[in-house]
C-alpha positions in Angstrom: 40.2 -24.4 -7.0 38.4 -25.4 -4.1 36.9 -22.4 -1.7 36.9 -22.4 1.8 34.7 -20.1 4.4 36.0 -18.9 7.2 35.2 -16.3 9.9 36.8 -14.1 12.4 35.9 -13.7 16.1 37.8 -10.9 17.7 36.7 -8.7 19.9 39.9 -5.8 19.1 38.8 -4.3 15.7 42.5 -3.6 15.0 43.0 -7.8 15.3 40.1 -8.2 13.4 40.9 -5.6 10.1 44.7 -7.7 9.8 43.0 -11.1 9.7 40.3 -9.9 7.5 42.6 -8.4 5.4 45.0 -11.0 5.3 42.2 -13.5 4.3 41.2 -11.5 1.1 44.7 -11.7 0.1 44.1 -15.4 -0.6 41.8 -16.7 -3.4 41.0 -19.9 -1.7 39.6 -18.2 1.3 35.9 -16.6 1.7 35.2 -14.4 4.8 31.6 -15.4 5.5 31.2 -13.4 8.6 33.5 -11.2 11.4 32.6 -10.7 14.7 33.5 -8.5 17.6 31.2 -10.4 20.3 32.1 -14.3 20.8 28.4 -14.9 22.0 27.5 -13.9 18.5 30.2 -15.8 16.2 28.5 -18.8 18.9 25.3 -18.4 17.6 26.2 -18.2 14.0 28.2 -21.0 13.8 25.1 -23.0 15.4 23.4 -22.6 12.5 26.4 -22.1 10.1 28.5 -24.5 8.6 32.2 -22.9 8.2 35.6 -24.4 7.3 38.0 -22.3 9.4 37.9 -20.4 12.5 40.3 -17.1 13.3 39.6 -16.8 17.0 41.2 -14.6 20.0 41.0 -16.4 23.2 40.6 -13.7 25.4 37.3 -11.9 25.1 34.5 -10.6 27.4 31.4 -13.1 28.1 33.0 -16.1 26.6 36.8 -16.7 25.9 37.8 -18.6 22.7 38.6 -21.9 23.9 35.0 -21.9 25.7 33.4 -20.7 22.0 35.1 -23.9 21.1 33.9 -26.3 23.7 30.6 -25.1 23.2 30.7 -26.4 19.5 29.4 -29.8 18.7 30.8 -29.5 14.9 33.6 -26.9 15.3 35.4 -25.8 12.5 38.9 -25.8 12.5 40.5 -23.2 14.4 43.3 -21.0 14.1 43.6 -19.1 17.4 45.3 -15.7 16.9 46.5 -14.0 20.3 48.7 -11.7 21.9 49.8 -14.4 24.6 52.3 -17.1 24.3 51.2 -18.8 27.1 47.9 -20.1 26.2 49.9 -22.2 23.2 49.5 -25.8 25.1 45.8 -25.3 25.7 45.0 -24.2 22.3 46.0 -27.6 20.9 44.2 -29.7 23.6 41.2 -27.5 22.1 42.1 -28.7 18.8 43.7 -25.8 17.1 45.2 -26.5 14.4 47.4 -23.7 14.7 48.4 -21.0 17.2 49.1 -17.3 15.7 50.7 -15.0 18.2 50.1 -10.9 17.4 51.3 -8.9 15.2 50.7 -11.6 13.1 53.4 -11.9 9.8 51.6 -12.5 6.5 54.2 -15.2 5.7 52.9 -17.3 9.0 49.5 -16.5 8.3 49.5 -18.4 5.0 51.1 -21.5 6.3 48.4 -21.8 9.2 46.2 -21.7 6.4 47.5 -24.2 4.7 48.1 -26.5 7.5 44.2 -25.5 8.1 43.3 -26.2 4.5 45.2 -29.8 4.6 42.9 -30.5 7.6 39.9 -29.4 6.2 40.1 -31.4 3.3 41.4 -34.6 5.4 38.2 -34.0 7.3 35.7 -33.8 4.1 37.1 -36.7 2.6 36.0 -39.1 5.8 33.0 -40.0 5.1 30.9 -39.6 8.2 27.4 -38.2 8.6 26.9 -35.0 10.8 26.8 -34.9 14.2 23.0 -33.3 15.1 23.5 -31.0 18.3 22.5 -32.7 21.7 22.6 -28.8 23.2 22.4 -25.0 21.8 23.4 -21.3 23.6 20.6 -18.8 23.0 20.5 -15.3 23.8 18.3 -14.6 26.4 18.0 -11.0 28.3 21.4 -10.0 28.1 22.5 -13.6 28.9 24.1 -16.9 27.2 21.6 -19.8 28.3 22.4 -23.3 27.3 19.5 -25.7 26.1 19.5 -29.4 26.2 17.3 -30.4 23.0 15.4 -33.3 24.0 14.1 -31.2 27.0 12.4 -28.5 25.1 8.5 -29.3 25.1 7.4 -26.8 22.0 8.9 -23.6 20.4 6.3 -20.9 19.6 7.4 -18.0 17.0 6.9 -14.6 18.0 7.4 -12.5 15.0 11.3 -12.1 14.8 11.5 -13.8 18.2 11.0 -17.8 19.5 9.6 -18.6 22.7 11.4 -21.7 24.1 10.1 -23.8 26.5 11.2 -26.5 29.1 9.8 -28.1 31.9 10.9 -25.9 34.4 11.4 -22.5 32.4 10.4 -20.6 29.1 13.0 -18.4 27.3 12.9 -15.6 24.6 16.0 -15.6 22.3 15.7 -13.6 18.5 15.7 -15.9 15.8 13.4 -18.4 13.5 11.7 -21.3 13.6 13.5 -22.7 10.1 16.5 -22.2 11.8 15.9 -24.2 14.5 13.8 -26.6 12.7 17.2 -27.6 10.6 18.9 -28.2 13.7 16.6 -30.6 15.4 16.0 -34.2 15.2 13.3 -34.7 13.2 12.5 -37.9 14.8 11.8 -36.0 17.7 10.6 -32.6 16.4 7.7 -31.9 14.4 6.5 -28.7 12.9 2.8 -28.7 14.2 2.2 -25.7 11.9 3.5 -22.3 10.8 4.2 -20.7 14.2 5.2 -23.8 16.8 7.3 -27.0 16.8 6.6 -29.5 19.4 8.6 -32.4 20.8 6.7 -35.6 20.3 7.4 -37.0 23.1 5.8 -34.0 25.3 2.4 -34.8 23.4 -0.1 -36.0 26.2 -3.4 -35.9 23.9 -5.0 -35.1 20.5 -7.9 -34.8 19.8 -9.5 -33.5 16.5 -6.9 -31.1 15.6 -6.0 -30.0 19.1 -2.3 -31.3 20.6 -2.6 -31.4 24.7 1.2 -31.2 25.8 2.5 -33.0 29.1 2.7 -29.0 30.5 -1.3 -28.3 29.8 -0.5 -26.4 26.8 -2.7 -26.9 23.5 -1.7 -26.5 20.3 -3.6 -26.7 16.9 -2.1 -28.9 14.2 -2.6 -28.2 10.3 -4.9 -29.8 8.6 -2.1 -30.8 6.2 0.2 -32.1 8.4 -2.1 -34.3 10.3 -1.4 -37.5 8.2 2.6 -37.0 8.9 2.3 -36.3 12.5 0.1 -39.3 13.3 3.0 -41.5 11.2 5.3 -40.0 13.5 3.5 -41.1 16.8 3.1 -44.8 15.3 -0.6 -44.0 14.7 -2.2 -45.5 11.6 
């Protein structure tokens, strides 16, 4: 029997224990993750690849058709609300299906299974993955969003990254690997262990020192030297 992940993003615990518990009651479901805060299930699902969605819609900081928007790959969703009104917008969202609390067991499973259908429809296109043109961090209490091909490096700062742009430098708690697997590596090299640098921010080497477009220098491994210079066009 084929398995698919889901998660829940609620910010009511009582909302979030039925769905949770309704998902355990069916073997073809895994519950990956659950989250109270949307700005978190965000920045999982970033870096997370999951088959279904249970979402509220209306939560502090972001509401769950904006966690959706905000996707580039977004599962599919099941929203699950106390409001009837928000049924038409849902869909334009791309729901799948629209759950309105308290939330009958018996119409819980056939969202699923209309979600299920989907999901397989879905995996059996065969299309390659769409890399992210943009990501949310967490930054000082705030949701910041970052265009990709406008970062210039990203330094790691033991369970932190430094991010920076032209114009501005942010500090968001995460690693490098996990944002390594999310950029283009066409673009995006990892100079060595602590920083990843856009190629096209390089200004100079020389010996084993990068010069970036913003003055910044950065060493490059000795082992990764022959890689990089393929990667400029260098021979």
């Amino acid at each position: 029997m084929d398995k698919f992940t889901c998660i829940v993003a609620d910010d009511e615990p009582l909302g979030r224990e039925v769905i949770e518990t309704f998902i355990k009651e069916i073997p073809f479901l895994t519950l990956v993750a659950s989250f109270g805060d949307s700005v978190e299930a965000l920045l999982y699902l970033q870096n997370h690849q999951v088959d279904i969605m249970f979402s509220d819609i209306q939560m502090p900081k972001i509401n769950g058709m904006e966690l959706v928007h905000a996707l580039v790959n977004p599962p599919v969703i099941i929203f699950v609300t106390a409001h009837r009104n928000f049924a038409l917008d849902s869909f334009d969202a791309g729901a799948t299906d629209y759950l309105v609390k308290p939330v009958r067991f018996d119409r819980f499973l056939k969202a699923v299974n209309r979600a299920k259908e989907r999901v397989l429809t879905s995996k059996a296109t065969t299309r390659p993955e769409t890399k992210p043109d943009r990501i949310f961090i967490k930054s000082e209490g705030r949701l910041v969003k970052i265009v990709l091909n406008e970062i210039l490096y990203i330094e790691a700062q033991g369970d932190y990254l430094k991010i920076v742009i032209p114009e501005n430098s942010y500090t968001t708690q995460a690693t490098l690997k996990s944002m390594d697997e999310i950029l283009d590596k066409q673009l995006f090299f990892r100079v060595q262990r602590s920083f990843i640098l856009n190629i096209e921010a390089v200004k100079t080497v020389s010996g084993n020192m990068i010069e970036l477009t913003n003055g910044k220098s950065i060493a490059i491994a000795l082992n990764k030297k022959e890689e990089f210079f393929k990667l400029l066009g260098i021979k």
